[in-house]
N, C-alpha and C positions, 0 to 999 in steps of 0.2 A: 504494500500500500504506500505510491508515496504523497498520493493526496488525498483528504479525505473532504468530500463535498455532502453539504446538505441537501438532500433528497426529501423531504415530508412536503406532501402537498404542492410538490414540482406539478404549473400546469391547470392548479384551479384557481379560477378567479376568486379575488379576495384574499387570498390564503397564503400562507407565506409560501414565497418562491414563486407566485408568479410571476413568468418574467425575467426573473433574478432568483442568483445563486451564487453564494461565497462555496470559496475551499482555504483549506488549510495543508498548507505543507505538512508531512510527515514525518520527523525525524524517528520516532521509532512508535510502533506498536506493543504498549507493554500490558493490554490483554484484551480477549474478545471472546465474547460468547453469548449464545443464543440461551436467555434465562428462562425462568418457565412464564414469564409473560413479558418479556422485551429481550429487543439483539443489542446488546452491551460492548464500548469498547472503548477503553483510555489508552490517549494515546499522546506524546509528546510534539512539540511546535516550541519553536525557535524564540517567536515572539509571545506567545501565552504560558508557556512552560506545559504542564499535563494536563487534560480535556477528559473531560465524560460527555461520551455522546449516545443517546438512547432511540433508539429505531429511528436513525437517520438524524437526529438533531442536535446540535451545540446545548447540553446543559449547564454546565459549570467550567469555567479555564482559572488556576493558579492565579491567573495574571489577574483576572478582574472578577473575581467571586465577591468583591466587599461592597462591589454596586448594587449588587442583587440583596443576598443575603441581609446589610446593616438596613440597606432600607426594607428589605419587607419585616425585620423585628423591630428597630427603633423607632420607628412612627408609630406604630400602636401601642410600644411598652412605656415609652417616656409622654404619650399625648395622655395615656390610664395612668399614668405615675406610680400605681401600687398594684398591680397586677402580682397576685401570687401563685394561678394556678393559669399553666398554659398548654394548649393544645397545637402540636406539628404533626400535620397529615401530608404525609410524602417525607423531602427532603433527607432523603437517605447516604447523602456524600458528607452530613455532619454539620455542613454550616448552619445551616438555622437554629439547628440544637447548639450548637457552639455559641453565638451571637444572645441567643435567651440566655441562657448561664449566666452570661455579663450580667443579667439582673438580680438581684434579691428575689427572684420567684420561689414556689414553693415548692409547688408540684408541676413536674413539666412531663407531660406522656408525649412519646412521639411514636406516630404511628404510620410504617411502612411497609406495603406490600409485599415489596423483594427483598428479601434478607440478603440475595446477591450484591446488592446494590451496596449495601452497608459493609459490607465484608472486604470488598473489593476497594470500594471508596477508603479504607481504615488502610488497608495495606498500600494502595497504589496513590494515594494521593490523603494521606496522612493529615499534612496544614490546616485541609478544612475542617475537619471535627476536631482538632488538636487536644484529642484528649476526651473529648465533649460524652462519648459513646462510655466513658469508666467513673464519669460524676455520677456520684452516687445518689444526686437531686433527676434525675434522668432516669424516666421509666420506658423503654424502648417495646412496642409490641408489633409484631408482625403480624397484618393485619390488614384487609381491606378497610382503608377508609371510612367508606359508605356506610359500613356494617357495622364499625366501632361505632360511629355518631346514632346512629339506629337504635343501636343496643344500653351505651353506657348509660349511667345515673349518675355518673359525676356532671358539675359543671364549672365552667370556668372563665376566667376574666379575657384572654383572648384567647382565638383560633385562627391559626398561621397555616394556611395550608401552601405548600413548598410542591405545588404540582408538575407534572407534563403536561404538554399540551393538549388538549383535548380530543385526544386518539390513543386508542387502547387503554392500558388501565389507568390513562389519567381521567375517560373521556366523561365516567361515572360523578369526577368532580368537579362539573361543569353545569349541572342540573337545579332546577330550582327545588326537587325532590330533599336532594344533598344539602342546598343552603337553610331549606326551611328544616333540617335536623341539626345543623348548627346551631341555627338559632335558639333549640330545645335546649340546644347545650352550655349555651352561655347563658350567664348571669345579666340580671338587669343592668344596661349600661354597657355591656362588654362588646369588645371587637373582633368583626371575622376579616382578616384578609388573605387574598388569593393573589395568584399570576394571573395576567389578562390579557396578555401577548403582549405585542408590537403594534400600535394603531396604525400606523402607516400601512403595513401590510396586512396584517390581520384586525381588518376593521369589521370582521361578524361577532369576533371571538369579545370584545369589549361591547357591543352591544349587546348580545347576548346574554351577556351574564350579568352585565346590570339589569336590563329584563329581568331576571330569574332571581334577582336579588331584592331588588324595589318591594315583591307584595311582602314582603317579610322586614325587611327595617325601615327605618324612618329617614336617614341617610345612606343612601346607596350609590358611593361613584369610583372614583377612583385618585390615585396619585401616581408621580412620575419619577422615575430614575433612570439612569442612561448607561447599560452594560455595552461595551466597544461589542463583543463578541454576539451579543443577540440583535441581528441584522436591521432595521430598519430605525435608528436614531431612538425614539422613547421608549421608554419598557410602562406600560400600565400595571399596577398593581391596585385592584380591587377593596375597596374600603366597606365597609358596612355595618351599620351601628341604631340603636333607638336615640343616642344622647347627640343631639346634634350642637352641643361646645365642644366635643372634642377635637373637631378638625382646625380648629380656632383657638387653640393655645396660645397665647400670646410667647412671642419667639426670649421674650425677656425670662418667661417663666421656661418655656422649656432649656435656655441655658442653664438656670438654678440648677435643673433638675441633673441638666449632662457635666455640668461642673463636682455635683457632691455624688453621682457615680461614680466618678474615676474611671469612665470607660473612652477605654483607646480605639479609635475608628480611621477607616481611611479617607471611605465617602463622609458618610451620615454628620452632620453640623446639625445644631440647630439652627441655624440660618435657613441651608438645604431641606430641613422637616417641613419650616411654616412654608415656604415657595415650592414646595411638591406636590401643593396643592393647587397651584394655578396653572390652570391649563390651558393650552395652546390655542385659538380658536375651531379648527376641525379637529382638536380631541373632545374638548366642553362638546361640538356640537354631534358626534359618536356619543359619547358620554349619555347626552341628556333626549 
C-alpha cells in the first residue's frame, strides 16, 4: 500500500467525496484487519504521524486528534462546570476517555462496540488514551451503543458520543430513536453531543440529525472545530440540551473555570468554546 485514499461515499451527491478525494502517502502499514463489524487499518504518514482509518475513512491522525477530541469534551464539560457522571459511546482509540479524565468527573462508562478497536488503538497508537483505558474512574463496556442507552438506569450529566459516520455500526447512532434514549439518560439540564460530519460536504448528515434531535431538547444545533485531516474545512459537532444558558457562558466565566482546572490543551481556549458557536452563514442556514 503506498497510498491510502478515502473511499466512503465516492460518487453520491451530498456525501463526502463527491467529486473529491484526498490520499495519504504510506510510509508503512502497521496493521489491518477485517473486524467482526469494520475493515480496520493504522497506518503511518510522514506529515500526521499514525492514522486509524475504518471502512475506508480518516478517523483519528497523531498529528491533529486534539481538534476533534478537546473540542467534543471541553465544550460541554466546562459550559456544565460540575459534571460528574459521563457517558462515551464509541470512541475506542482513547481520546475522548483521555480528555474526560482531565475532569473531576465521577463516573465515566465508555461504551464501545469493537473491542478490536481499543486493543489495537492501546498498542498501535498509545498517545491517544495515554493511559486513559487503566484509570480506575473508567468503566469500559463492550457494547452496542443503542442497547446500552435502551437498557441502562443510570443517568448522567453529559453524553459524548465519539461516532462513525453514519454507515455501518455507527449508522444506529444517527437516529432520533437513539437521541430520544439519551435523552432518558441524562439528567435535567444535561448535555448530549455527537459528530455531525463536514457541512461543506456532508450537508444531509447535519440536517438530519438536528431533525432527529429538535423533538427531544429544547436547544438542538450545533458547534464548530476545524481537524486538517477531516476533509472539507468545518467539522460540526452536535449540541443538545433543555437548558438553553448553557451555550452562553460568558467567555470571562468559562476562563475561571479553564484557569482553576489546570488543564493542558492544544486546541480548546476558552476564547475558541464561546466562538464555536457562531456559525458560518450556510452552516446556521443547514443548521436551522
Amino acid at each position: 500500500m503506498k497510498f491510502f485514499e478515502e473511499t466512503l461515499y465516492q460518487g453520491q451527491e451530498g456525501e463526502l467525496g463527491h467529486g473529491y478525494s484526498q490520499r495519504y502517502e504510506v510510509s508503512r502499514v502497521l496493521f489491518e484487519e477485517k473486524t467482526e463489524h469494520q475493515h480496520l487499518v493504522i497506518f503511518e504518514n510522514a506529515r500526521f504521524g499514525r492514522i486509524l482509518a475504518l471502512d475506508g475513512v480518516i478517523q483519528t491522525t497523531e498529528a491533529d486528534e486534539s481538534a476533534y477530541h478537546e473540542m467534543l469534551v471541553h465544550v460541554p464539560m466546562f459550559a456544565l462546570d460540575n459534571a460528574k457522571d459521563v457517558l462515551i459511546i464509541g470512541g475506542g482509540d482513547g481520546g475522548t476517555l483521555r480528555e474526560v479524565l482531565k475532569h473531576a468527573a465521577g463516573n465515566i462508562t465508555m461504551v464501545e462496540i469493537d473491542s478490536r478497536v481499543i486493543d489495537l488503538c492501546a498498542e498501535f497508537m498509545p498517545s491517544l488514551s495515554n493511559g486513559a483505558f487503566d484509570d480506575p474512574r473508567a468503566n469500559v463496556v463492550i457494547d452496542d451503543g443503542i442497547k446500552f442507552v435502551n437498557e441502562t438506569n443510570q443517568k448522567f450529566d453529559a453524553i459524548i458520543v465519539d461516532s462513525t459516520d453514519p454507515i455501518g455500526p455507527g449508522e444506529v447512532l444517527f437516529t432520533k430513536e437513539f437521541y430520544g434514549s439519551c435523552k432518558k439518560c441524562l439528567r435535567p439540564g444535561g448535555v448530549l453531543i455527537t459528530q455531525s460530519g463536514v457541512p461543506f460536504f456532508q450537508r444531509d448528515e447535519l440536517q438530519r440529525s438536528n431533525e432527529r434531535r429538535r423533538p427531544h431538547f429544547a436547544d438542538a444545533d450545533c458547534y464548530l472545530t476545524v481537524v486538517p485531516s477531516y476533509i472539507g474545512g468545518f467539522m460540526a459537532l452536535g449540541w443538545a440540551t433543555d437548558d438553553l444558558t448553557l451555550r452562553d457562558v460568558p467567555v470571562e466565566v468559562l476562563q475561571a473555570r479553564f484557569g482553576q482546572a489546570g488543564i493542558q490543551t492544544k486546541y480548546y481556549t476558552p476564547a475558541v468554546h464561546a466562538a464555536a458557536f457562531a456559525l458560518p452563514a450556510f452552516i446556521a442556514e443547514l443548521s436551522h
